[in-house]
N, C-alpha and C positions, 0 to 999 in steps of 0.2 A: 549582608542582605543582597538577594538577586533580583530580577525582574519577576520571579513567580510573587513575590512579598508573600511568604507563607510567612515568615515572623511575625505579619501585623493580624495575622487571622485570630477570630479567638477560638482557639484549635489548641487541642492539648496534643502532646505526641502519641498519648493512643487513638486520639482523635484521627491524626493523619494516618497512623499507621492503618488503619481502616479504613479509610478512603482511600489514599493509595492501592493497596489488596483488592480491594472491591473495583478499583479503576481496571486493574492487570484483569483480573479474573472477566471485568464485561468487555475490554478491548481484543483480547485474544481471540475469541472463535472470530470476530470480525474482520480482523486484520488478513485477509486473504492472502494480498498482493505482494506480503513484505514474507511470505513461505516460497514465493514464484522465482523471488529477483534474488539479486545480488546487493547486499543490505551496506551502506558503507557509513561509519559514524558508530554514532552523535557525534559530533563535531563542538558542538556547542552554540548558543544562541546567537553566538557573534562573526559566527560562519555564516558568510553573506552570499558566496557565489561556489557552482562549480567548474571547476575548469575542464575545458572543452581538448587540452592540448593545440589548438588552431589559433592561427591569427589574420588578422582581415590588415588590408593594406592602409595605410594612411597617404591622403595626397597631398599633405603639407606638411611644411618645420615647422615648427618655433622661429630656427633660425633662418631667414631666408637671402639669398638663396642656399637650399640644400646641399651641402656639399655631393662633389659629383661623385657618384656609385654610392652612396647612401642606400641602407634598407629602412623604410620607415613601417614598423608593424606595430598591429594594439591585438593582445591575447585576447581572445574570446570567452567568454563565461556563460553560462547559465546563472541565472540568479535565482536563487530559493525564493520560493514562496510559503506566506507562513497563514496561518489560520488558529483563531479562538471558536471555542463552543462553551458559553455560558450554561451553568444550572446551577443550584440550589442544594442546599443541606440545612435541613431544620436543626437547629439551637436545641429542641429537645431531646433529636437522636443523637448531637453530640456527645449529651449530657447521659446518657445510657452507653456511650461509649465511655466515656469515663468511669462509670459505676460497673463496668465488664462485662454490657453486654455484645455479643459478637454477632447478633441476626438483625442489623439496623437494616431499615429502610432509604436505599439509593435510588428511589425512581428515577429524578432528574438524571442522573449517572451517566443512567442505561441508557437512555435517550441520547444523550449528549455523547458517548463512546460508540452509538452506532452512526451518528450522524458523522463522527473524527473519522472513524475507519471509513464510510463508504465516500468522502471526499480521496481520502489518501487510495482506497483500489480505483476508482473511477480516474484519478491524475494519471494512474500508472498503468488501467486497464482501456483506457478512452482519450486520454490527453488533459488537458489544462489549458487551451492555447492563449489564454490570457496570459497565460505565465508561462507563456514560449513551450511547454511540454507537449509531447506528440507519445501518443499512448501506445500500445505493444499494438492492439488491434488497426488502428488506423497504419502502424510500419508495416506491418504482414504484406510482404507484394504478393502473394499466392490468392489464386480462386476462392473465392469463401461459399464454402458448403454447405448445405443447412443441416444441422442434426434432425431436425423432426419432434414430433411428440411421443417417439415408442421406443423408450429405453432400451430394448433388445437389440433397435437397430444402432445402435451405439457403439458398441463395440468394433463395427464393419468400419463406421466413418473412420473414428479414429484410426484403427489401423492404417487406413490410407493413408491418414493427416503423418502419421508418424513414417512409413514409407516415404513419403514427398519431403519431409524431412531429409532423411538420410540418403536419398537423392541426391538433394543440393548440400552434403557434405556434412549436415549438424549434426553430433553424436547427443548420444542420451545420456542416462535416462529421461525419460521425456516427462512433462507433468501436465493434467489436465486442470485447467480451470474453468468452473463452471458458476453461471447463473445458481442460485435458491431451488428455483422450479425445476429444472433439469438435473440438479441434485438429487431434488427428493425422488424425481422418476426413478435415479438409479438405485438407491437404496430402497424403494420400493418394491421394487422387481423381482420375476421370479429367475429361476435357474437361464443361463444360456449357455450349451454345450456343455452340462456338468457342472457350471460356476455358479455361483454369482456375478452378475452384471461389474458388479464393484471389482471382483476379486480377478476377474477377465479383465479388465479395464488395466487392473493396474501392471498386471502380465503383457499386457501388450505395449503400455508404456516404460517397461525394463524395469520392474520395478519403482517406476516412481510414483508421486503424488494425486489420487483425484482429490481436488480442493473447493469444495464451498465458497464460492466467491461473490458474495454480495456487491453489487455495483457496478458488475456485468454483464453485461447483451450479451447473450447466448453462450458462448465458448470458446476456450484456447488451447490448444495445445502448442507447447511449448518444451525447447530445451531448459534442462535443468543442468547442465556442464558448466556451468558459469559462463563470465566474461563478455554475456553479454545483452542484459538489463541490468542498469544499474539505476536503484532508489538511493540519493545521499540525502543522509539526516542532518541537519543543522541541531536544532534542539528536537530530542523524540519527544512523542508524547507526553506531556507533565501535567500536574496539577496547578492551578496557581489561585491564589487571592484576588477580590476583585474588591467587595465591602460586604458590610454585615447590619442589620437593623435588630430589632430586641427579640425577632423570630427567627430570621433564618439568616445564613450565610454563602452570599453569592460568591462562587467558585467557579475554575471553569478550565478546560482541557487545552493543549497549546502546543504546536506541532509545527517545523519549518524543516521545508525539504524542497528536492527538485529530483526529477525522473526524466533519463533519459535512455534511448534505444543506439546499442552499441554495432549488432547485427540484426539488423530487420527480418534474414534470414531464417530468424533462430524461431519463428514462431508461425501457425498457422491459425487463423480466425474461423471459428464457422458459428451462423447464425442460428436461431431458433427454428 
């Protein structure tokens, strides 16, 4: 048995097998932030920090006096933070999972998987600083630009943002991540210069990603080369047991990480 306690649920394995599925299938389009970075893990629950490679000075021994040319250092870490999101599964859609049916009712779920995902893009696209993380937008040392509200003019900003890029030395291909609202403008859109907004967008990013990014103020463009956003997973997102009454069974999503910015470089911010 682990800390999720799925054995004490009263959950049959097609039980879970469908809620599990139904978790993946409502966390995925959410999951913005972890298409952007550099994903490292699961680790596992009991993955407690990441290491920073650095160490900060100690001005004391144990022993004293310090013998003479002594280094005294203590490594530096990041410590994951972890978060739960509670909901619910009725006892009778169980019970219809067991009997085969496969169109059960997850409201709670869905709730509970966008509330998981827009913590974890908002840690990695805005910061945490409760929990020491400093978020890609707030590194950006570059001008932040505003996109605007007219999708055609989109395609201009970015170009720049990806020039000033390659500027200061970052290679591509580059990925856009965007707000909901400045999403939809783009797929909305009509033609610009022959394209699609979308299809232009992604040609001027070398082929890389435009990304729906719920939990985001305005926009990023960013390298996509690696090495430098890195999200580490302790435990990914799981399901786990909480308790059960003769109606329903509280469940609930669980997720430990830390996000940190390797090259502040590597990304440019623009506003709405």
């Amino acid at each position: 048995m682990d800390h999720l306690f799925r054995e004490l649920a009263p959950i049959s394995a097609a039980g879970w097998k469908q809620i599990d599925a139904e978790a993946r299938e409502r966390l995925v389009p959410h999951l913005a932030a972890r298409r952007l970075v550099d994903v490292v893990g699961p680790h596992g629950w009991d993955h407690s920090a990441t290491g920073l490679g650095r160490v900060s000075t100690l001005g004391s021994s144990p022993a004293e006096p310090a013998p003479n040319g002594a280094a005294l250092r203590q490594r530096t870490v990041l410590p994951l933070a972890e978060f739960r999101i509670p909901f619910t599964v009725s006892r009778t859609e169980l019970g219809n999972a067991d009997r085969g049916a496969d169109d059960l009712e997850f409201d709670n779920l869905d709730a509970a998987a966008r509330q998981a995902a827009l913590i974890e893009n908002r840690a990695v696209f805005h910061g945490w600083e409760e929990a020491g993380m400093t978020g890609i937008a707030a590194s950006a040392p570059y001008p932040v630009a505003s996109l605007g509200a007219e999708a055609n003019a989109y395609p201009h900003i970015v170009a720049q943002a990806v020039d000033a890029l390659r500027e200061a030395g970052i290679d591509g291909p580059y990925g856009l991540a965007i707000g909901p609202a400045g999403y939809r403008r783009i797929v909305e859109s009509a033609e610009h210069g022959g394209l699609l907004v979308f299809d232009h967008l992604r040609r001027i990013l070398g082929g890389g990603k435009v990304v729906r990014s719920p939990g985001l103020d305005g926009a990023l463009v960013l390298s996509l080369g690696g090495g430098d956003f890195f999200l580490d997973l302790g435990q990914d997102l799981s399901v786990g047991y909480s308790h059960h009454d003769a109606d329903t069974v509280s469940l609930y999503l669980e997720e430990s990480f830390s996000f940190r910015v390797a090259e502040a470089n590597a990304a440019i911010a623009l506003s709405d």
